[in-house]
MMTF fields as JSON, N, C-alpha, C and O atoms, coordinates in Angstrom:
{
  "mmtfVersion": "1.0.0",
  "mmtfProducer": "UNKNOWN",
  "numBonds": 479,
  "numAtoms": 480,
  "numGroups": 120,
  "numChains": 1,
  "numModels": 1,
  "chainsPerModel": [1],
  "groupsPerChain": [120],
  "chainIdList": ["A"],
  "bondAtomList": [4, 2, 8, 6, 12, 10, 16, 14, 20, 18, 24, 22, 28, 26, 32, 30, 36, 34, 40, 38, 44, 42, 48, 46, 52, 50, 56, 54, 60, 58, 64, 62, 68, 66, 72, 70, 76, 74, 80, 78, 84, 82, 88, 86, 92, 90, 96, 94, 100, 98, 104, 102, 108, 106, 112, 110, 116, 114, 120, 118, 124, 122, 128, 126, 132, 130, 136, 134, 140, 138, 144, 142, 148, 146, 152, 150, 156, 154, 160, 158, 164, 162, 168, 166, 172, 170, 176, 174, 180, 178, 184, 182, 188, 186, 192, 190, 196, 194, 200, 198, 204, 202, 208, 206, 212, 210, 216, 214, 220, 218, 224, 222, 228, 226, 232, 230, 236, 234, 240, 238, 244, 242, 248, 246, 252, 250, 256, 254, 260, 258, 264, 262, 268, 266, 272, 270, 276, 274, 280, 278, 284, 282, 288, 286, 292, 290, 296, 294, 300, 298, 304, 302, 308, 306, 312, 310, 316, 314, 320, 318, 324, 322, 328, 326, 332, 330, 336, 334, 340, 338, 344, 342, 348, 346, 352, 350, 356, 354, 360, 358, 364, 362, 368, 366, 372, 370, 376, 374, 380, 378, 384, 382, 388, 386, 392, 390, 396, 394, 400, 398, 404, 402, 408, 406, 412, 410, 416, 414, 420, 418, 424, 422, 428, 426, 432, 430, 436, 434, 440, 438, 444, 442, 448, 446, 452, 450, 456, 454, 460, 458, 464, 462, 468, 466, 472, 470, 476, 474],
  "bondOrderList": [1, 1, 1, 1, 1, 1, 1, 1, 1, 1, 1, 1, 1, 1, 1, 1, 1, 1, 1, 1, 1, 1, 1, 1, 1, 1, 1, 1, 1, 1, 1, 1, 1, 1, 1, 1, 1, 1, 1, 1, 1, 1, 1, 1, 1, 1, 1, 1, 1, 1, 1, 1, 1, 1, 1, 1, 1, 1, 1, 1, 1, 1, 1, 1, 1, 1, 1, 1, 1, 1, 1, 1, 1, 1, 1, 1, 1, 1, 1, 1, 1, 1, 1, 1, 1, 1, 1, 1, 1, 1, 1, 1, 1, 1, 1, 1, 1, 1, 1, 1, 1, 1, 1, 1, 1, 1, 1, 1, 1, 1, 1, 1, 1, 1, 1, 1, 1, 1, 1],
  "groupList": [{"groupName": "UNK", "atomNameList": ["N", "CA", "C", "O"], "elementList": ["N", "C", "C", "O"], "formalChargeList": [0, 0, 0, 0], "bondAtomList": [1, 0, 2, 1, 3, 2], "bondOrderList": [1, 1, 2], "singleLetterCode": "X", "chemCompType": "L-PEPTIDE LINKING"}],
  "groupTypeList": [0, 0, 0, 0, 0, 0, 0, 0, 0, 0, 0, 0, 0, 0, 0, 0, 0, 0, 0, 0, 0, 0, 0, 0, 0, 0, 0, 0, 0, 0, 0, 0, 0, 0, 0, 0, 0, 0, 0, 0, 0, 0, 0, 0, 0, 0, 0, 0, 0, 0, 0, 0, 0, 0, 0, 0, 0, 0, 0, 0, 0, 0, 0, 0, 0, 0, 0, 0, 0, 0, 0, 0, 0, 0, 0, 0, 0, 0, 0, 0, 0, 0, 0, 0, 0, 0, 0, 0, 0, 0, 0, 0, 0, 0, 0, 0, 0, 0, 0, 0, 0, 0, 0, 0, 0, 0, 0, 0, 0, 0, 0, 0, 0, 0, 0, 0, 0, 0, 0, 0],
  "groupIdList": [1, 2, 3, 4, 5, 6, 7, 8, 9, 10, 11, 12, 13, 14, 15, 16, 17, 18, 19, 20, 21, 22, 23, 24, 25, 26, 27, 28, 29, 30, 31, 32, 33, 34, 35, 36, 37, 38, 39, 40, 41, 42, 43, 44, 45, 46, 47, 48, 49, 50, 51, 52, 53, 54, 55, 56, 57, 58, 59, 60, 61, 62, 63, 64, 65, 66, 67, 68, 69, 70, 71, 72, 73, 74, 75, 76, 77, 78, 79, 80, 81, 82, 83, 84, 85, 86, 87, 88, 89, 90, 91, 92, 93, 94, 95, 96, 97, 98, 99, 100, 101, 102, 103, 104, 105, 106, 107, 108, 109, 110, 111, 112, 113, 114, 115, 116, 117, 118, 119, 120],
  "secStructList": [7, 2, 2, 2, 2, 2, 2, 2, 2, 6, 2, 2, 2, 2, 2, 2, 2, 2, 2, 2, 2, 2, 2, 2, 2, 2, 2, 2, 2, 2, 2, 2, 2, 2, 2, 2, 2, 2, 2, 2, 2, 2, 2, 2, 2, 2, 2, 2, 2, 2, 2, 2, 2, 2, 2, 2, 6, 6, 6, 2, 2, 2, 2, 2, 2, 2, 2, 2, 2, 2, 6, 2, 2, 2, 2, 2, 2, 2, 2, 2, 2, 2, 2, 2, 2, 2, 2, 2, 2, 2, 2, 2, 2, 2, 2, 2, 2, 2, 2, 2, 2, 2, 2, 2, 2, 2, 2, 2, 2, 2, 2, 2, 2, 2, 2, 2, 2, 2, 6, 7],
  "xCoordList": [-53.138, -53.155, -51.741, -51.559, -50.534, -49.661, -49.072, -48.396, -49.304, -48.836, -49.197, -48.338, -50.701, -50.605, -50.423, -50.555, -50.139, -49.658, -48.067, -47.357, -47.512, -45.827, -45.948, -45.189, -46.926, -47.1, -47.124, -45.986, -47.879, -48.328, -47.176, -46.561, -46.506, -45.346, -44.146, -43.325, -44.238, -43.53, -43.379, -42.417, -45.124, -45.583, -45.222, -44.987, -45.375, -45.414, -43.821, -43.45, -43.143, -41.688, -40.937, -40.005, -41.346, -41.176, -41.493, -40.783, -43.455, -43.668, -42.911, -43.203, -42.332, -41.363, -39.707, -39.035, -39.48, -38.018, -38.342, -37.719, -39.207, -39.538, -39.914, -39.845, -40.352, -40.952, -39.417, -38.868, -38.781, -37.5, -36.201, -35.402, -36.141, -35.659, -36.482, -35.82, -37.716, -38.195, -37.23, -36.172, -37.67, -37.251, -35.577, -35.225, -34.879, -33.169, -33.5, -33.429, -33.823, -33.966, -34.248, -33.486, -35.517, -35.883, -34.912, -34.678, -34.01, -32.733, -31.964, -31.72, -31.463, -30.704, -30.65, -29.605, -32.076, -32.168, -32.463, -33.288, -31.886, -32.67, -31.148, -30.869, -30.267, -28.782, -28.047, -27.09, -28.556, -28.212, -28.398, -27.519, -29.675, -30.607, -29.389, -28.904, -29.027, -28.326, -26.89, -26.612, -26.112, -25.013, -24.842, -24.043, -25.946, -26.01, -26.405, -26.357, -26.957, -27.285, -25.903, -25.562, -25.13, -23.939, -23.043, -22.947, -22.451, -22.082, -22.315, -21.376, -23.661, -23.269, -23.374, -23.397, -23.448, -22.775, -21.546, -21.239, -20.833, -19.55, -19.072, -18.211, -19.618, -19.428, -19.486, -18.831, -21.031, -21.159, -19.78, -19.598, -19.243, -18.194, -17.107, -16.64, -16.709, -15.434, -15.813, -15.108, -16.746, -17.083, -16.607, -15.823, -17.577, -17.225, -15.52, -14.91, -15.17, -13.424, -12.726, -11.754, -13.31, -12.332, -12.558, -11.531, -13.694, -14.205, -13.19, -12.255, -13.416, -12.349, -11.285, -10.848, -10.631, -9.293, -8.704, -7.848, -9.641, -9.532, -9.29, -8.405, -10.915, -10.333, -8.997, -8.258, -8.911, -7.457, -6.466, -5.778, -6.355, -5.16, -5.189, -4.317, -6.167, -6.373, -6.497, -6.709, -6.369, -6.587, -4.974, -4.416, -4.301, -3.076, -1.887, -0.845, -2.46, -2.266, -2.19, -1.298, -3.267, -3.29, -2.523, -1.636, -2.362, -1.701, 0.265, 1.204, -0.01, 1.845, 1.988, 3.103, 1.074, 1.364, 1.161, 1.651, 0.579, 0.494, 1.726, 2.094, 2.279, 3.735, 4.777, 5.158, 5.192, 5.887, 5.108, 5.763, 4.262, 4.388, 5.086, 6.099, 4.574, 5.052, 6.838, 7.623, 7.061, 9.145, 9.122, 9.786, 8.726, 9.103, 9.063, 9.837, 7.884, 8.106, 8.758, 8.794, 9.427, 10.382, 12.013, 13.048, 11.678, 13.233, 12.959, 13.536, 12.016, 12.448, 12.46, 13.283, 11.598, 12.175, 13.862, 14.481, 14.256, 15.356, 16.535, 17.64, 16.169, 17.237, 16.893, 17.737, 15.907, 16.106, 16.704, 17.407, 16.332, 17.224, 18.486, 18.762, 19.443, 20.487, 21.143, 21.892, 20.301, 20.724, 20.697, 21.461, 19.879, 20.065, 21.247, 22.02, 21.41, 22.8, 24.01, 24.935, 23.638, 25.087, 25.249, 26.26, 24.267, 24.357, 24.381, 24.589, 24.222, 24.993, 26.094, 26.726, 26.711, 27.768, 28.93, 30.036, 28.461, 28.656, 29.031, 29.992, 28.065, 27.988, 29.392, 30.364, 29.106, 30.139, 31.434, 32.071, 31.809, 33.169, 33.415, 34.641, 32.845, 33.051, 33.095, 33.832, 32.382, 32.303, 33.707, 34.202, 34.177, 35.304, 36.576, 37.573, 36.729, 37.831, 37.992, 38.972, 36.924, 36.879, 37.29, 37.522, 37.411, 37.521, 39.127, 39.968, 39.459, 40.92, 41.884, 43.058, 41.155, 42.163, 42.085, 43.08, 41.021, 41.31, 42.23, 43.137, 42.066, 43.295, 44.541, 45.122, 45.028, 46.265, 46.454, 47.441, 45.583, 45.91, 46.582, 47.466, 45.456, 45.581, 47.438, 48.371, 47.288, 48.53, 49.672, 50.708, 49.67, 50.662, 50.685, 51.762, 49.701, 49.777, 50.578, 51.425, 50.155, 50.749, 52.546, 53.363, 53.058, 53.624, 55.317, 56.538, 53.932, 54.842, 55.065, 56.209, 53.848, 53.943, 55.215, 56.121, 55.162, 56.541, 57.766, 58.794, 57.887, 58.892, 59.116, 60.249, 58.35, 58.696, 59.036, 59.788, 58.351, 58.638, 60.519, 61.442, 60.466, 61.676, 62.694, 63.341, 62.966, 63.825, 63.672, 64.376, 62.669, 62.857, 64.189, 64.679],
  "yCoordList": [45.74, 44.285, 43.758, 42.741, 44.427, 43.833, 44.146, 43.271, 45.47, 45.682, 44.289, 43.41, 44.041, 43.049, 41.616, 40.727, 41.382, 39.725, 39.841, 38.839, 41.275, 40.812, 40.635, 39.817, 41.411, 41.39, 39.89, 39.509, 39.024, 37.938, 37.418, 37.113, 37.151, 36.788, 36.827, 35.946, 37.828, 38.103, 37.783, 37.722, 37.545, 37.064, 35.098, 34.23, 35.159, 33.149, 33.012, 31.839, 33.666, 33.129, 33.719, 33.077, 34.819, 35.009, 33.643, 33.1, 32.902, 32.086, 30.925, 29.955, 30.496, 29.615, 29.362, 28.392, 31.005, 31.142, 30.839, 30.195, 31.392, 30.831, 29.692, 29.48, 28.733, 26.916, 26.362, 25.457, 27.16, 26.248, 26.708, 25.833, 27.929, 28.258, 27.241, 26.467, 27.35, 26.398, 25.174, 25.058, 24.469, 23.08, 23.036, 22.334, 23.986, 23.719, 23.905, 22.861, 24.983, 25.029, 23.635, 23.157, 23.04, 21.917, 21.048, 20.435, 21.135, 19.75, 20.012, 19.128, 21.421, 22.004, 21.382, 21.029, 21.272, 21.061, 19.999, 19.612, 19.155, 17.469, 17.275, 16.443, 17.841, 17.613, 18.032, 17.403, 18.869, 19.831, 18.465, 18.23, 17.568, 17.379, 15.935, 15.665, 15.189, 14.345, 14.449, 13.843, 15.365, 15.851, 15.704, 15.031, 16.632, 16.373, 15.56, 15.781, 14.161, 12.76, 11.884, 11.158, 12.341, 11.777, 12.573, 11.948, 13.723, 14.202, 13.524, 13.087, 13.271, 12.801, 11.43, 10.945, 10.668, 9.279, 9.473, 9.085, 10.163, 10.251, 10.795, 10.195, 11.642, 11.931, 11.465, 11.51, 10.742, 9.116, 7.74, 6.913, 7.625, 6.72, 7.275, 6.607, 8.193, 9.019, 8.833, 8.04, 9.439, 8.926, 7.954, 7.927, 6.681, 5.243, 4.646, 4.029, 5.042, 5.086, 5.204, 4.508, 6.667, 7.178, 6.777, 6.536, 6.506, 5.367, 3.966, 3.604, 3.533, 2.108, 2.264, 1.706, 3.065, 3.834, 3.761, 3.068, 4.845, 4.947, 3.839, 3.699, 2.948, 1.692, 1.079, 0.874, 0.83, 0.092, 0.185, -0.715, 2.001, 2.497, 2.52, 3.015, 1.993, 2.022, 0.689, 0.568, -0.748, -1.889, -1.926, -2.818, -1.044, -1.253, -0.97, -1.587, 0.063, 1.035, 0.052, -0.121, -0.471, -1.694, -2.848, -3.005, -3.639, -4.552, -4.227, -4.88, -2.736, -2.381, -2.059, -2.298, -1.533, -1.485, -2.946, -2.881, -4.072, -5.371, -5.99, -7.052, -5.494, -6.018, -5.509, -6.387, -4.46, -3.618, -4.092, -3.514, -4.694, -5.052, -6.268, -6.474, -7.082, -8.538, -8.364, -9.288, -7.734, -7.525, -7.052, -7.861, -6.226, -6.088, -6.907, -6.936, -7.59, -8.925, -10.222, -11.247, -9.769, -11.037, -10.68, -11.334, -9.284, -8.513, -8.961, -10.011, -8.404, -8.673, -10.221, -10.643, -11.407, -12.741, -13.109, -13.945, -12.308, -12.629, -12.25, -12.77, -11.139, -10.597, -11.36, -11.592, -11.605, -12.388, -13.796, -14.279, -14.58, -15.754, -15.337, -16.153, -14.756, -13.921, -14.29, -15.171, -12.851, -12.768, -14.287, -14.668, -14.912, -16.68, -17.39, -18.015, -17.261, -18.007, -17.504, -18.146, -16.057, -15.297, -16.012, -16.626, -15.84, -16.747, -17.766, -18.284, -18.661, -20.126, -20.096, -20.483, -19.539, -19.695, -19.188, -19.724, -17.879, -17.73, -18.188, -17.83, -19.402, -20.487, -21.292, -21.458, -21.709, -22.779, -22.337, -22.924, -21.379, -20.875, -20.451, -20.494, -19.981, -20.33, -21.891, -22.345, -22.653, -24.336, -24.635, -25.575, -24.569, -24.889, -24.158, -24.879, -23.149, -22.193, -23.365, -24.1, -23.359, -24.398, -25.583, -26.036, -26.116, -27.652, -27.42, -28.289, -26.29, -26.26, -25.825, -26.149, -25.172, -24.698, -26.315, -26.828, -26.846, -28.222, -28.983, -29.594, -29.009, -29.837, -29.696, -30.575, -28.163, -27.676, -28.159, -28.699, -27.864, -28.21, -29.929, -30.428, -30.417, -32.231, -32.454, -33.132, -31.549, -31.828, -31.528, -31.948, -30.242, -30.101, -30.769, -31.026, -31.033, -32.51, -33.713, -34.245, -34.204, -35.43, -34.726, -35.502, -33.933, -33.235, -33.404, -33.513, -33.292, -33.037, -34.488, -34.943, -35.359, -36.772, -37.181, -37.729, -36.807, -38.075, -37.32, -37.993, -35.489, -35.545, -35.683, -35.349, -36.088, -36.516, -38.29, -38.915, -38.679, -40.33, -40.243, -40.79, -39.464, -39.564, -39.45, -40.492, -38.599, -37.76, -38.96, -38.974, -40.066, -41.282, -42.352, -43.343],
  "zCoordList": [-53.297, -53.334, -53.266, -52.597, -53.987, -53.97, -52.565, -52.025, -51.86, -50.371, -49.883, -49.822, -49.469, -49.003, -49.384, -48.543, -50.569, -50.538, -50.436, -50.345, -50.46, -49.975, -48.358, -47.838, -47.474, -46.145, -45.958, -45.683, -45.997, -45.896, -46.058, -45.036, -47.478, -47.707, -46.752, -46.498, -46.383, -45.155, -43.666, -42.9, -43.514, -42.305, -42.365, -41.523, -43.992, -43.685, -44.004, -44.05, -44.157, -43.79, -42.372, -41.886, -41.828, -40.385, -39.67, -38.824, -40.482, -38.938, -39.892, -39.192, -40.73, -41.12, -40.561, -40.209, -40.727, -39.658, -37.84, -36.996, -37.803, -36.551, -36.224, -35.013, -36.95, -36.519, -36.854, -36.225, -38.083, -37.867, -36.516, -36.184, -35.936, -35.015, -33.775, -33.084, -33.65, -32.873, -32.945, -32.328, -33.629, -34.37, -33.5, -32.552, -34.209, -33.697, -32.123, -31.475, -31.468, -30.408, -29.635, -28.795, -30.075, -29.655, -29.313, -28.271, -31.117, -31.227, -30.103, -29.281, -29.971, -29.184, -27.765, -27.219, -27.145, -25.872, -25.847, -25.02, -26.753, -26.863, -26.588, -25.724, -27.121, -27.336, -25.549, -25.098, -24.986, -23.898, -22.827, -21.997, -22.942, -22.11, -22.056, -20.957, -23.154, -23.501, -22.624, -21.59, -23.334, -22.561, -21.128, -20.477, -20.725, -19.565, -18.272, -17.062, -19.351, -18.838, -18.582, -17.647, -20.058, -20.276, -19.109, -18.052, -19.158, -17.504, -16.5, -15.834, -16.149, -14.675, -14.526, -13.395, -15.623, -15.955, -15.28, -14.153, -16.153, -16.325, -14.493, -13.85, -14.115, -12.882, -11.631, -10.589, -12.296, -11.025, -11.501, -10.607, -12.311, -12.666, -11.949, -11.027, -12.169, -11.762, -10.105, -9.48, -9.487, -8.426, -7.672, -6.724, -8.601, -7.998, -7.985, -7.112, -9.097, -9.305, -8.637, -8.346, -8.034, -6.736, -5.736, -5.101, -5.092, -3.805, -4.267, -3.552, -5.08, -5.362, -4.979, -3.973, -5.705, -5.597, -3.882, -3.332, -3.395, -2.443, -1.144, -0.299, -1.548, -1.006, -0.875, 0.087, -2.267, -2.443, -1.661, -1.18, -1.459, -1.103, 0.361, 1.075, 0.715, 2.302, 2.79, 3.997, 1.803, 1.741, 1.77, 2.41, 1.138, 0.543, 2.105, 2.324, 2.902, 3.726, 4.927, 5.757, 4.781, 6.273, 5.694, 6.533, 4.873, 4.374, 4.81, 5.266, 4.279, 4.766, 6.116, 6.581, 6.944, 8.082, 9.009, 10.136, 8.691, 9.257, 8.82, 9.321, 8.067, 7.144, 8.266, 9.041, 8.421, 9.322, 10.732, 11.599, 11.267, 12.312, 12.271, 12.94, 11.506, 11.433, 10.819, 11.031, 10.45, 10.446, 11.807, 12.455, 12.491, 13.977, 15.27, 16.226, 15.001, 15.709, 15.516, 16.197, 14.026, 13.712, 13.814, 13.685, 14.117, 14.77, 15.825, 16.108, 16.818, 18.373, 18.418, 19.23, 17.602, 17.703, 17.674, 18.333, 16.82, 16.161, 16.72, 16.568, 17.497, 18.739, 20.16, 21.026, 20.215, 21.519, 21.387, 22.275, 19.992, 19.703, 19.853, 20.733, 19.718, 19.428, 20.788, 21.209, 21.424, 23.11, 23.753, 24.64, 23.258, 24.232, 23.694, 24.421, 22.098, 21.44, 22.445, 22.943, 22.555, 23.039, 24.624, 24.965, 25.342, 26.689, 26.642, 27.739, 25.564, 25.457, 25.506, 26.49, 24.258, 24.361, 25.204, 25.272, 25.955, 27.188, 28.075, 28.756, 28.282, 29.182, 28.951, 29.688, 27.669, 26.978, 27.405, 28.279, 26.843, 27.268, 28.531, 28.636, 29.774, 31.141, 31.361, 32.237, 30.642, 31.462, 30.172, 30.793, 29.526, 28.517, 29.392, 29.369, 30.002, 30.585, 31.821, 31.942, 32.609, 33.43, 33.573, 34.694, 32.73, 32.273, 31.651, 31.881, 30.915, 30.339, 32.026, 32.206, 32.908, 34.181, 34.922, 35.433, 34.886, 35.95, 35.181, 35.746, 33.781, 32.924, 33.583, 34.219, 33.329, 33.318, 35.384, 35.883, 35.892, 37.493, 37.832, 38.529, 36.784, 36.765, 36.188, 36.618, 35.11, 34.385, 34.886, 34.37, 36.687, 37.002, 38.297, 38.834, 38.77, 39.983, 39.573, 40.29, 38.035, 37.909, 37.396, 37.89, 36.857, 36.695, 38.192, 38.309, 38.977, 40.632, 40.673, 40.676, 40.71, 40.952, 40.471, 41.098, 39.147, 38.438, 38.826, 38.892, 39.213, 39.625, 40.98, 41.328, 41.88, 42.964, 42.975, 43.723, 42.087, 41.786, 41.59, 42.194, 40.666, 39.85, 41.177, 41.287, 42.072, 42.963, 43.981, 44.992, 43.701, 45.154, 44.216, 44.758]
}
């Protein structure tokens, strides 16, 4: 009799260790199941982040290269204003050289004049 009520004894805390091993197990994979909801939260965020990211930097990418076009077309504006100032003034100083040689011609005609006045 006493063999078997320690058997028993034995048998109802085996199926006791076992409903509570159940039990954690259960928590276990309640916890696993969680985690791994939270992961690919976390993985779909990181995701979207980097698509943003990415954007940006390609929002960012065309913004500097429309930048660098627009300084290059305000160089070649800026040199061709340049090149026309320079052929103005170009101009100016051929029509100024001009105007100082007919002076000096005028100035030595009348020059002759008065000394030929003078010598009558």
């Amino acid at each position: 009799l006493s063999a078997a009520t320690e058997k028993n004894l034995q048998s109802s805390s085996d199926q006791e260790t076992l409903a509570s091993l159940q039990g954690e197990l259960s928590h276990l994979n309640e916890v696993i199941g969680r985690l791994e909801n939270e992961n690919k939260h976390l993985h779909e965020n990181y995701e979207r982040k980097l698509g943003e990211k990415a954007a940006d930097i390609e929002t960012l990418e065309l913004e500097q290269q429309n930048q660098v076009e627009q300084i290059a077309l305000e160089r070649k504006r800026l040199i061709t204003q340049c090149e026309q100032k320079e052929d103005e003034l170009r101009e100016y100083v051929e029509k100024q050289s001009l105007y100082v040689e007919d002076i000096k011609n005028y100035k030595q005609k009348l020059d002759q004049q008065q000394s030929d006045f003078e010598e009558q």
